[in-house]
C-alpha positions in Angstrom: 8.9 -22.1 50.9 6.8 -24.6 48.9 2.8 -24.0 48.2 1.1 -27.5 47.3 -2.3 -27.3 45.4 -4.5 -30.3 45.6 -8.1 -30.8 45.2 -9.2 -33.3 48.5 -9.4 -36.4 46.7 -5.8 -36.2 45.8 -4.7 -35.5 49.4 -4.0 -38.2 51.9 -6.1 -38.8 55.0 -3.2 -36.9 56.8 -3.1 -34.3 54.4 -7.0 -33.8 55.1 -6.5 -34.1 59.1 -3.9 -31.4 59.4 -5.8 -29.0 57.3 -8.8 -29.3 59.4 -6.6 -29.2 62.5 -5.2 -25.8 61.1 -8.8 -24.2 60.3 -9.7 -25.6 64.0 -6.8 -23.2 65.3 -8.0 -20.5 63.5 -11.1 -20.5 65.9 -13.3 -18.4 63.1 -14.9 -21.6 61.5 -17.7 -23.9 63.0 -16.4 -27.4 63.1 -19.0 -29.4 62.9 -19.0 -30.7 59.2 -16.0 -29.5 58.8 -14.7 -32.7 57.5 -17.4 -32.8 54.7 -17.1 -29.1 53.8 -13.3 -29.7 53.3 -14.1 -32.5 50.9 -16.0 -31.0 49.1 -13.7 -27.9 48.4 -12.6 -27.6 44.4 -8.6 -26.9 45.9 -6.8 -26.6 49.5 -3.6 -24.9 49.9 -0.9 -26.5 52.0 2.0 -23.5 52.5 5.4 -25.4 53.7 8.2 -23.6 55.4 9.6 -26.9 55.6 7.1 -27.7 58.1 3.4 -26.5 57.2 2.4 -23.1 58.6 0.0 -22.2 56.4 -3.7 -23.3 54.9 -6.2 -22.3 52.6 -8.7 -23.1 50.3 -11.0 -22.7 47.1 -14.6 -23.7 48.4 -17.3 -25.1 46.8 -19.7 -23.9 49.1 -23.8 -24.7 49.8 -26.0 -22.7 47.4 -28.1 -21.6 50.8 -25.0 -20.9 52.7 -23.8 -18.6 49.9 -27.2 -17.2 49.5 -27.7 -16.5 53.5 -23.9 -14.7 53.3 -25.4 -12.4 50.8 -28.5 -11.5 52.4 -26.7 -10.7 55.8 -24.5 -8.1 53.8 -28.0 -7.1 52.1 -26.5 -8.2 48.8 -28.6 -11.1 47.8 -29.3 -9.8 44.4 -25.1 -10.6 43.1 -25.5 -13.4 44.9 -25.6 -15.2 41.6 -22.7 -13.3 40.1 -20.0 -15.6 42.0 -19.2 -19.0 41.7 -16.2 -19.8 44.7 -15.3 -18.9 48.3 -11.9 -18.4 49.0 -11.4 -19.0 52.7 -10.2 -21.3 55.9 -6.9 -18.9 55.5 -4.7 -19.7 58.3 -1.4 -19.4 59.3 0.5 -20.2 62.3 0.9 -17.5 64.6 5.2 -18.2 64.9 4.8 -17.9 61.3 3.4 -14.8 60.6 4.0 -10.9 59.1 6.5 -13.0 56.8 4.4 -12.8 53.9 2.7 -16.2 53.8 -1.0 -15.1 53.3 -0.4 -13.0 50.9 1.9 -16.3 48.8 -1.5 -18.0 49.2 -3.9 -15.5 48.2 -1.4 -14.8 44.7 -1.1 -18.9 44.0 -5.3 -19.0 44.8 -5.9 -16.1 42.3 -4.0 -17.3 39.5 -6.1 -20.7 40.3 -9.1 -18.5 39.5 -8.1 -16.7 37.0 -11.4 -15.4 34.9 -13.8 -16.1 37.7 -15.4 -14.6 40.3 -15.5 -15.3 43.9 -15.4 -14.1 47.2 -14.6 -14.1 50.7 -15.3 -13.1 54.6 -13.2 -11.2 56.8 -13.9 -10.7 60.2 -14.1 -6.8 60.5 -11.4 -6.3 63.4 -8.5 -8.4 61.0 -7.4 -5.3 59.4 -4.1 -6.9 57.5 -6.3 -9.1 55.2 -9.0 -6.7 54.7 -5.8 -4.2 53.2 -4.6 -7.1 51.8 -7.6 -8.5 49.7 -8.1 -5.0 48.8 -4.8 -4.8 47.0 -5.4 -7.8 44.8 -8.7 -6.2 43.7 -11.2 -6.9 46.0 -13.6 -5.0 47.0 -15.7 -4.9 50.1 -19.8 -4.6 49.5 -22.9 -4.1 51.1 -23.2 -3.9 55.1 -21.3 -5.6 58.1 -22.7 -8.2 59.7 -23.0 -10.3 63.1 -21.3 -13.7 62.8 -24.0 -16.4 63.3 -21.4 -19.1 64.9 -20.7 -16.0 67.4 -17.1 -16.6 66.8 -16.3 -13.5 64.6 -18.0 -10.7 66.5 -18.5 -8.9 63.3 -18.0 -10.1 59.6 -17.8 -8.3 55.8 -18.1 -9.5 52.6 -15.4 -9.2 49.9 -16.3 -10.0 45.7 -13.6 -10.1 43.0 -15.2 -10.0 39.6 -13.7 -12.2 37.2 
């Protein structure tokens, strides 16, 4: 298993096009401008087993987009208090239960190290919620309706720095 850390300029066009292909499987994230939201990410996470199975990514995200994420979960006024969004966490489903998100999540941590971020999880994917718990997360203010209508409903996750 090999986990390769690049920010998007330094990945190839390849690279770029079987990440997005990957958060496209996923079937959680709206597509459209998904290509410039990618670019514009501060790391993605390409997990190899030799083959990649696995995605993820440290996002620079929209200061409204953040803002409107905080205000669903009726937490607008921490808003503030965090600076990335881990996310687009994928993994194939033959390649599963064998430890790969969690991999990720470590290696994207200790990329963070001293700053705060957070994250979504849709409220039915159980495994990551236990599993964002266990590196220190913790889940705040309400659940909320997805507004791509993908997620049915989604909560928001904050790890201080």
């Amino acid at each position: 298993m090999e986990i390769i850390v690049k920010s998007p300029k330094e990945c190839s066009k390849e690279e770029i096009n079987e990440f997005i292909k990957l958060v496209s499987e996923g079937g959680e994230v709206d597509i459209r401008g998904l290509e410039e939201r990618v670019q514009r990410a501060r790391n993605l996470f390409f997990l190899k087993n030799p083959h990649l199975v696995a995605i993820s990514a440290i996002k620079r995200f929209y200061q409204q987009y953040k803002n409107s994420i905080f205000e669903k979960a009726g937490c607008s006024d921490i808003a503030n208090d965090y600076k990335f969004e881990m996310g687009w966490m994928y993994t194939k489903p033959i390649s599963r239960r064998k430890g790969f998100s969690r991999d990720l999540l470590e290696v994207m941590l200790n990329q963070l190290k001293g700053i705060s971020c957070y994250t979504i999880v849709g409220s039915e994917n159980h495994i990551m919620q236990h599993m964002l718990e266990s590196h220190g997360f913790n889940k705040v203010g309400k659940e909320y309706s997805s507004s791509n209508n993908i997620s049915n409903k989604i909560n928001l996750y904050i790890k201080p720095n």
